[in-house]
N, C-alpha and C positions, 0 to 999 in steps of 0.2 A: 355426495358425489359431485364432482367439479365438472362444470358442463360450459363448453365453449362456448363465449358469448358471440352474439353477430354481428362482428365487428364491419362497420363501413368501409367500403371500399377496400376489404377483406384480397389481398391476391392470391393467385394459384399456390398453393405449398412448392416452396423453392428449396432446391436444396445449397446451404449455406455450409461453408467451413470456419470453425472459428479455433484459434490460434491459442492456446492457452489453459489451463487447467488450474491457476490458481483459483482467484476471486473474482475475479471479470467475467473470465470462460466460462466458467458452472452457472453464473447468476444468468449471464447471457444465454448460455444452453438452455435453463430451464424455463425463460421467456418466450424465446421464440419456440420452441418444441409448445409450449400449452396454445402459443398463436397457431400452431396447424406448421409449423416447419420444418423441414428434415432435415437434422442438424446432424454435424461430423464436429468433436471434438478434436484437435492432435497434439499432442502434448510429449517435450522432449523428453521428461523424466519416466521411468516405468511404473511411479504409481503416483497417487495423491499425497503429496507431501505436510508429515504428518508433523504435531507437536511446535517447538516454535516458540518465542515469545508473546505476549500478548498484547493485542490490536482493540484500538477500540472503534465501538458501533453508533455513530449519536445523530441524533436532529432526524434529517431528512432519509439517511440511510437505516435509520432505525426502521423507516414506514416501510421501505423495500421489503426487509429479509419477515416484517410481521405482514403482508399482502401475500410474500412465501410461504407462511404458515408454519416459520421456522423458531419462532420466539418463545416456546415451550422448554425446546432441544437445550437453545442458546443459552437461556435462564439455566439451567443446570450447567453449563458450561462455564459458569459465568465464573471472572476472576477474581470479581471484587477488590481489589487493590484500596487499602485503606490513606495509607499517608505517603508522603516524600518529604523526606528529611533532607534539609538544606544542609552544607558543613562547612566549616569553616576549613583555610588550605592546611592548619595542623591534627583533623579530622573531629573536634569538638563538633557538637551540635548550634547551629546557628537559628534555624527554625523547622518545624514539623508543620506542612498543610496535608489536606485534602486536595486529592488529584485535581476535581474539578477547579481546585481556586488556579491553579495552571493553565487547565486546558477548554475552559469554558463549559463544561459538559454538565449533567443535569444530574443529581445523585438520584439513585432508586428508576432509572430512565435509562439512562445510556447501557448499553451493554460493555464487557472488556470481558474479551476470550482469547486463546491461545491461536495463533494466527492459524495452527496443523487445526484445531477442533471446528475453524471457518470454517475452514477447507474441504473437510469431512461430512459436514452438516449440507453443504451446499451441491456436493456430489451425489450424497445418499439422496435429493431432492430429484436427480438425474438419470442415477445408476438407472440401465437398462432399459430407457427409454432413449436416450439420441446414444451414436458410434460413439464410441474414445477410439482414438487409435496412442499407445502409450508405446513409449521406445523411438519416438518418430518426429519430424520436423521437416518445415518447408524448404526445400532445395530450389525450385524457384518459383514464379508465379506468370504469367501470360495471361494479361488482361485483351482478349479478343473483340472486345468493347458490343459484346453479347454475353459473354461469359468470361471466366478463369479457369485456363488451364493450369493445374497443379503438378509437380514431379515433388514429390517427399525422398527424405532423406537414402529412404529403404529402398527406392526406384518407383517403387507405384507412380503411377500417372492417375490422376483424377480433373473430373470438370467439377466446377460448381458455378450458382448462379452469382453468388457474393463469397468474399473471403473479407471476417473480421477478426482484426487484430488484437490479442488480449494478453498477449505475452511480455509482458512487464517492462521496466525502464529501459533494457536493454534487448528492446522489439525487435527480432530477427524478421517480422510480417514487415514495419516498419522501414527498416533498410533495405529489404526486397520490393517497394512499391513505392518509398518516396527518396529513398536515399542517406548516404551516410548521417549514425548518429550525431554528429561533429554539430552539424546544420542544426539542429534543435536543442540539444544538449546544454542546459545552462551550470555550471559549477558553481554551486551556492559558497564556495569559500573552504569548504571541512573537507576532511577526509577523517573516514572511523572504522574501528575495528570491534566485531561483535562475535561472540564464545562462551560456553558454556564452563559453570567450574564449581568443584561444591560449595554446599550450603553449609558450610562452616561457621558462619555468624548466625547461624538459627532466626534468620528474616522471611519472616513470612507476609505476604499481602501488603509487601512497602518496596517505594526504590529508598537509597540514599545516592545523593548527589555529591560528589566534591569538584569544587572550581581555583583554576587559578587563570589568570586572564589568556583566552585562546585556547583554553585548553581543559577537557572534563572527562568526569571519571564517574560510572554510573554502574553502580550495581542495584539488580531487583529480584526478587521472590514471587512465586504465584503462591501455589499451597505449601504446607510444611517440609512436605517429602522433596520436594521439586530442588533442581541443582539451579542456581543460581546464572542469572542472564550478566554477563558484564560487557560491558560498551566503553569502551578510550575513545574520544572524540577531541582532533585535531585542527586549530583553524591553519589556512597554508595559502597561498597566493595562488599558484600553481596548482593544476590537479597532477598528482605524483604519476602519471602515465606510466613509465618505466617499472614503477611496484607492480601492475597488474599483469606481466607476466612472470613474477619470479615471487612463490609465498615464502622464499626466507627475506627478500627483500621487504616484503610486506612486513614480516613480523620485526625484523631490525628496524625499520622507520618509522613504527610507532613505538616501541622501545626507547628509540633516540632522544620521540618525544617527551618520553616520562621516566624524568631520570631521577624524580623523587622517593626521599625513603620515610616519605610521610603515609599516614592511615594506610590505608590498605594497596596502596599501588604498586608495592615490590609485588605482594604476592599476588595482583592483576597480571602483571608483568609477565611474571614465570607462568601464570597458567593461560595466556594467552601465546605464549612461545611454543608449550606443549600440548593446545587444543588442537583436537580433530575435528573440529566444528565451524572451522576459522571463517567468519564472513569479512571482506574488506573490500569497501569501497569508498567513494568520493559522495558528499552528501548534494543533491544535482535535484532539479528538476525537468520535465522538458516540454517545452512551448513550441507549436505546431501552427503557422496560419492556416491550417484549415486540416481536418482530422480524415477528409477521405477524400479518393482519387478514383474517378470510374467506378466498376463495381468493388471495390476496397476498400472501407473503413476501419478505423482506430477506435477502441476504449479502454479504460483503465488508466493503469501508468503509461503503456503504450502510447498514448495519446495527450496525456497533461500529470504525468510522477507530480506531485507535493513534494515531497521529499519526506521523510520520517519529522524529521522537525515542524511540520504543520500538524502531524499527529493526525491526518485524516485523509492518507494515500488508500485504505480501502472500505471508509464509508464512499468519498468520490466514486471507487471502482464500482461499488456495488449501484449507487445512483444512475452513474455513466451507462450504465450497461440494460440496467431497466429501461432507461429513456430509450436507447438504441431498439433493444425488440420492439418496444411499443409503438416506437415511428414509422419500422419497418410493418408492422402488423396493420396501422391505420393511416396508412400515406401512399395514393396509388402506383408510385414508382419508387426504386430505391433512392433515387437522384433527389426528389422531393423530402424524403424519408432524413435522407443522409444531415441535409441542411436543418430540415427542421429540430434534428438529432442536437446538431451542433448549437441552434440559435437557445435552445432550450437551457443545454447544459454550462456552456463556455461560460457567463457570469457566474454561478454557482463555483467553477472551478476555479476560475480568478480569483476569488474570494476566498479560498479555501488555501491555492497556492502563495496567495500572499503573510498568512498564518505561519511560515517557516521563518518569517526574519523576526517576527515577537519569537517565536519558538527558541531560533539560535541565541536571542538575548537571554532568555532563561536557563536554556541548557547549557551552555556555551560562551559567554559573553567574551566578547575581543581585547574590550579593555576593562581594568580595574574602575573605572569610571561605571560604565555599564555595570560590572559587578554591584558595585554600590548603590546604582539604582535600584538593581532588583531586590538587594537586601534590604534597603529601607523599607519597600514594598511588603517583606515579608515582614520584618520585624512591627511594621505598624498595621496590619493589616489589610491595607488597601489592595484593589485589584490588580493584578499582574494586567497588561498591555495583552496578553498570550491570550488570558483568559476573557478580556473582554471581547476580540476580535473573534475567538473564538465560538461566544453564544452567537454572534452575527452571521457568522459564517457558516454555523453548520446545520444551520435553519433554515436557509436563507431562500432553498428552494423548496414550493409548493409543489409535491409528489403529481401529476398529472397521473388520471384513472385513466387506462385505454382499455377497460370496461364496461365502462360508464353507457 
């Protein structure tokens, strides 16, 4: 039976709202609920968003979700993804590694689970111990500089003593208490389109990759049964602004890009035109000088996105979010709390978001030069740049006990 420790300079249970229900929100929820706080999730979608590709758990954020008591769950969840097949641009095979030789990560150590089975795992940790309010989102926020007046979407009015932000790269808490995305917003260079489509080529527990300069083509498998993840990934100067309100422009501009009728991209093509599953966006991260304002705080992507290409947008979240309870738990003011929050985590993130430009060399590279780099790398074995920066990075912070 888990019995709450006596924590120093322990404060009154305050009541917090936190913004969010993916991997930030839940991790955060379930921190401060066992520190003694009463916590309100609210969350725009009506349920915990399930299924997904798969995310992987390594280094520092491994310690989190096993101090959660979740590493049993997870181990059965687990994806194990065996190889990544490099190809050549007329789809022959170039080279077959091991995930980790990529992404620096530990084999028989790191976790890789379907981002829906985090999600679940991290909820059930939750369910029926702090509020969800689901269907519902922040309409605005009034920082009384005592408290946060709240209006949600639905009209409710609420106080709370903190409001933390955990609602992903494109933070609605964010632009309501610091201001447009614009201002933090970095465009890493890409824009990609990600869709489900079947498992036709019987790939199980592998990506294959195909590259021609600027521009990649990724298909992956989890188990057998599973429909297949494909990703078209674009480099562009410009972020395509104007796609993002129109999905057939979406689907014509990534089309445009891949107008080859080599290995499998025609039939990417077609089933990215016909998916109802269509994610598309610009590959971005976002850089913040300082993660909270008054009684308001940022974590997650909210506060420092990686980008998919650092390959550790929700180990970060989950790290960012522990520290966050645990400062708030043993720091006698939030103001104290908030900094110390920051001074903690911000090198770790730094470290973690600089991982996307070895990332885009790998995934992506801009020019055939670049190409050629990484294939010599494959072809002789040496360490990919991804991978080595990788083991650094995702270590690199010692887990503080606010226990202890």
């Amino acid at each position: 039976m888990y019995r709450r420790p006596p924590l120093r300079n322990r404060p009154a249970p305050r009541r917090i709202l936190v913004s969010g229900a993916s991997i930030a929100g839940p991790t955060l929820a379930y921190w401060l609920h066992r520190y003694g706080f009463d916590v309100t999730v609210v969350e725009k979608a009506s349920a915990i968003r399930g299924g997904g590709y798969a995310i992987d758990i390594r280094g520092t954020a491994r310690d989190v979700v096993d101090r959660m008591g979740l590493l049993p769950r997870l181990r059965e969840a687990h994806v194990n993804s065996e190889q990544i097949t490099f190809l050549h641009p007329d789809g022959s095979e170039l080279a077959a590694i091991r995930p980790e030789f990529a992404t620096g990560g530990a084999a028989g150590l790191d976790l890789e689970v379907r981002r829906g089975d985090l999600a679940d795992c991290l909820y059930a940790a939750v369910e029926g111990k702090v509020e969800f309010l689901f269907r519902d989102s922040i309409a605005t926020l009034h920082d009384t500089g005592e408290q946060v007046d709240v209006t949600f979407d639905s009209g409710i009015r609420r106080t709370f003593d903190l409001v933390l932000g955990a609602d992903g790269l494109h933070s609605n808490t964010r632009r309501l208490a610091f201001g447009p995305e614009e201002h933090y917003h970095r465009y890493l260079g890409y824009s990609f389109a990600g869709f489900t489509l079947p498992n036709t080529l019987g790939l199980v527990r592998e990506a294959q990759l195909w590259n021609v300069p600027g521009r990649a083509a990724v298909l992956y498998a989890h188990e057998p049964d599973d429909a297949l993840h494909g990703f078209l990934t674009f480099a562009q100067d410009e972020p395509p602004l104007d796609a993002f309100r129109d999905p057939h422009a979406q689907r014509d501009l990534v089309a445009a890009h891949f107008p080859e009728t080599r290995w499998q991209i025609p039939m990417m093509v077609e089933a990215m035109r016909n998916s109802d599953d269509l994610f598309f966006d610009v590959v971005s991260q976002i850089h913040m000088p300082s993660w909270s304002r008054g009684h308001i705080a940022l974590t997650g992507d909210a506060a420092h996105a990686t980008s998919f290409m650092s390959g550790q947008g929700s180990s970060c979240a989950l790290v960012s979010a522990y520290v966050l309870a645990g400062e708030l738990a043993t720091r006698p003011d939030h103001t104290t709390a908030f900094e110390s929050y920051e001074k903690t985590v911000r090198g770790f993130v730094e470290l973690n978001q600089a991982l996307a430009t070895a990332g885009g060399d790998v995934v992506a590279p801009r020019t055939q030069q670049q190409i050629d780099t990484r294939n010599e790398a494959l072809l002789h074995h040496t360490d990919l740049t991804s991978g080595q920066q990788g083991r650094e990075a995702n270590t690199a912070l010692a887990l503080p006990d606010y226990e202890a």
